[in-house]
C-alpha positions in Angstrom: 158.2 60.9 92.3 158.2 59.1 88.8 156.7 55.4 88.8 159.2 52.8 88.5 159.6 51.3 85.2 159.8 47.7 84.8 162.3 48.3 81.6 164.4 50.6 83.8 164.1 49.7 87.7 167.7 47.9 88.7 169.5 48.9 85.5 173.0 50.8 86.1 173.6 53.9 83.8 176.5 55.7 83.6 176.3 58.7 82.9 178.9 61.6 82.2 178.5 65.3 82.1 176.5 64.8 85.3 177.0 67.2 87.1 174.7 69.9 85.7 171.9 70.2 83.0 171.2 66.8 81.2 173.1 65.0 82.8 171.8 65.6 86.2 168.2 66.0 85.0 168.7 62.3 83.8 170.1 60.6 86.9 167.1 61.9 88.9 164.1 61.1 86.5 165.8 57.4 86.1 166.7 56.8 89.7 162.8 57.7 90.6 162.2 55.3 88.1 164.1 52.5 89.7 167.7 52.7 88.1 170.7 52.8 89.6 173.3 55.6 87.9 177.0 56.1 88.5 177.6 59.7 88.0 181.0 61.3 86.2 182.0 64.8 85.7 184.8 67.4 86.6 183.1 69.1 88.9 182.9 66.8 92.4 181.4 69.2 94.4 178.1 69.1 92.0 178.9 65.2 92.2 179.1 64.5 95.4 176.1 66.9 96.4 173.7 65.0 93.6 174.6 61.8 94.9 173.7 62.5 97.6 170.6 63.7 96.8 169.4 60.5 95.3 170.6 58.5 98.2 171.9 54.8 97.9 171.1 54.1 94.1 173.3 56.7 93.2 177.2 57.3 93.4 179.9 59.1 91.6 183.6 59.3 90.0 185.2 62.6 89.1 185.8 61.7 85.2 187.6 63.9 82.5 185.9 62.5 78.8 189.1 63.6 77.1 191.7 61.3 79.4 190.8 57.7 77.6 192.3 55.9 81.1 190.2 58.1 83.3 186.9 57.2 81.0 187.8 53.3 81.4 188.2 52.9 85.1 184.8 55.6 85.5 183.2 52.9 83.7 185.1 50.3 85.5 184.4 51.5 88.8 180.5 51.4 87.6 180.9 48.1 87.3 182.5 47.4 90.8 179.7 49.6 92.4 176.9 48.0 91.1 177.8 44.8 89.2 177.4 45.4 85.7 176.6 48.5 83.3 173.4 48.1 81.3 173.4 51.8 79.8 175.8 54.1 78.6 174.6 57.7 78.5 177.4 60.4 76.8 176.3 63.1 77.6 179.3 65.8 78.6 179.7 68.3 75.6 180.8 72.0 75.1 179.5 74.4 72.2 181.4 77.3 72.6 180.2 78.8 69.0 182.1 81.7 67.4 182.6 82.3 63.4 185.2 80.2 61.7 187.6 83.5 61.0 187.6 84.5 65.0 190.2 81.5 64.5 189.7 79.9 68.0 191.6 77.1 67.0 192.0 76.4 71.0 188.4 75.9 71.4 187.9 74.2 68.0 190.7 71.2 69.5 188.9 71.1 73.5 185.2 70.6 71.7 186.9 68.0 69.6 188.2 66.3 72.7 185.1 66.3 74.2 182.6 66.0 71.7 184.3 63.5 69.9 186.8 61.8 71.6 184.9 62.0 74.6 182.0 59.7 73.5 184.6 57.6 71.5 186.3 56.6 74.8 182.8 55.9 76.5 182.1 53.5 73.8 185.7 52.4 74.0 185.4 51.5 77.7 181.4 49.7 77.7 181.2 48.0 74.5 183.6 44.7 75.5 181.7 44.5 78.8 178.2 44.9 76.8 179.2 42.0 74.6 180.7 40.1 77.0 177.2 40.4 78.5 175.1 40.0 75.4 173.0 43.4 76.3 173.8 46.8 76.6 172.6 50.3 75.5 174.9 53.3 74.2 173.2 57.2 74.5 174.4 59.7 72.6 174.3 63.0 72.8 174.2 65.0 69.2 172.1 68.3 68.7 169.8 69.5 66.6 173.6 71.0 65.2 174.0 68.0 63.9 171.6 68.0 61.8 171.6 71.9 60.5 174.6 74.1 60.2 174.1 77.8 61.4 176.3 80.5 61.3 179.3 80.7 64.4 178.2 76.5 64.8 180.7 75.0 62.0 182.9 73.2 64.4 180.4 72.6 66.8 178.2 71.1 64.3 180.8 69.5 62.8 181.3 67.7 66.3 177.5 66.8 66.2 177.1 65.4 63.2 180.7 63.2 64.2 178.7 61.7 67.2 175.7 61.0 65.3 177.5 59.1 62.4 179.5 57.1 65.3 176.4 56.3 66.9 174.7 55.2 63.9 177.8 52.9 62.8 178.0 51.6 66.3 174.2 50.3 65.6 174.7 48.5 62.7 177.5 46.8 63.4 176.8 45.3 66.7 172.7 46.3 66.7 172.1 42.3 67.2 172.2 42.4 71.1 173.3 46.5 72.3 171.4 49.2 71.3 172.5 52.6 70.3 170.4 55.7 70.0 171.2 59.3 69.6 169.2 62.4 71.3 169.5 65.5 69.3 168.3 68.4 71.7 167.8 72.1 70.2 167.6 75.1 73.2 167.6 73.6 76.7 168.1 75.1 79.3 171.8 74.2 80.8 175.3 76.2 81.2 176.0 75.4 77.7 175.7 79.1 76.4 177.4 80.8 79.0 180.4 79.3 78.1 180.5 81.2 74.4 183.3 83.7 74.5 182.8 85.9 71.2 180.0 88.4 71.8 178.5 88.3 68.6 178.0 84.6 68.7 176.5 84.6 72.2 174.1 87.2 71.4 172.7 85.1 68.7 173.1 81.9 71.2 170.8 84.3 73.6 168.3 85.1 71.2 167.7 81.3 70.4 167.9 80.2 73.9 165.0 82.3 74.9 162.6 79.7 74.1 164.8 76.6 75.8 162.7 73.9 77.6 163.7 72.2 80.6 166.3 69.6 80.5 163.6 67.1 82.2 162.2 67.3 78.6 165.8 65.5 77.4 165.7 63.2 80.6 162.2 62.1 79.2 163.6 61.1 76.0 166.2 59.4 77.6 163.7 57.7 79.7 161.8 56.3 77.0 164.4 55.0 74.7 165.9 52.8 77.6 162.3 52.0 78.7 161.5 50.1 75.4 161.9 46.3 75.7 165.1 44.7 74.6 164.0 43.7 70.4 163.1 47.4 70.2 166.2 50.2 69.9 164.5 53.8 69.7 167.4 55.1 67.0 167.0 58.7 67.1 165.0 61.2 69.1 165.3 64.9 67.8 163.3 67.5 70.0 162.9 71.2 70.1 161.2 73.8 72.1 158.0 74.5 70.0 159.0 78.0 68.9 162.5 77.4 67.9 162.4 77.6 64.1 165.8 76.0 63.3 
């Protein structure tokens, strides 16, 4: 069990994508360190069994990032469980890579949906309740694609790079009382990969993946930018396994 942090313990984080990978990874190191999260994905089996798990400082809402109503009353219902939302964490995302001439247009539009319009929504639905409150934090999840463009990633680092220019325009502009950082991961170990569908560009996803780290690694990041005292906003972490090269 983690030591309860006096920057995190009673703090309500939302989190979405939450039922797997990060996203679950983060609601248990911050619940053993005192916080209260309000889980939201598609998945409520995965849900329902995590909450569970954590016991009374955690529940759940079955949440789909790309329906704008559905994102405001998960965040809403946040609120009603627990009595306010301190931290935002965007975490839901897809990378199903393939080259640019496979044309899969179909996946192109669901990781815009998700990747994009996903965390625009959960910034839609927190920020007037963060300034209403005068505090609040905003987590987004980028990639270390958005920071690099490889071959088979030019949509999904085009989504990446979206997030992290949204996230760093939502600092400056209201960085006087809510902080916004951004988490750029390279390989972790999650479901992301598995859900590539040309061959060629999950091979190379494989290969690069060897090395991935555990997602407790991302939780930890997480962790520490919401455990910094209120006058200090951690802007950016970017972390890779130690072998990956790119």
């Amino acid at each position: 069990m983690t030591d309860s942090n006096e920057n995190i313990a009673g703090k309500v984080v939302v989190i979405t994508g939450a039922s797997s990978g990060l996203g679950e990874a983060t609601a248990r190191r911050l619940v053993a360190e005192g916080a209260r999260v309000f889980l939201g994905a598609r998945r409520e089996e995965n849900l329902r069994a995590l909450a569970d798990d954590l016991g009374d400082n955690a529940a759940y809402q079955v949440v789909d990032v790309t329906s704008r109503d559905q994102v405001q009353q998960f965040v809403d219902a946040a609120a009603e469980k627990f009595g306010r939302v301190d931290v935002v964490v965007n975490n839901a995302g897809l990378m199903p890579l393939s080259p640019l001439d496979a044309l899969k247009v179909d996946e192109w539009e669901t990781m815009i949906d998700v990747n994009i319009k996903g965390v625009l929504y959960g910034i839609a639905a927190a920020l007037p309740r963060m300034q209403e409150q005068g505090d609040g934090h905003i987590i987004t999840l980028s990639s270390v694609a958005g920071h690099t463009v490889l071959p088979n990633s030019a949509v999904y680092s085009g989504t990446k790079y979206a997030v992290w220019a949204i996230t760093e325009g939502l600092r400056q502009e209201v960085g006087g009382e809510i902080r916004a950082t951004i988490i750029s991961p390279g390989a972790v170990d999650t479901e992301l990969p598995q859900r590539i569908s040309h061959d060629e560009a999950r091979e190379g996803a494989d290969a690069l993946y060897s090395v991935a780290i555990d997602a407790d690694a991302v939780a930890r990041a997480i962790s520490y930018a919401i455990a910094q005292p209120r006058d200090v906003d951690i802007n950016e972490i970017v972390l890779r396994p130690t072998a990956q090269a790119v």
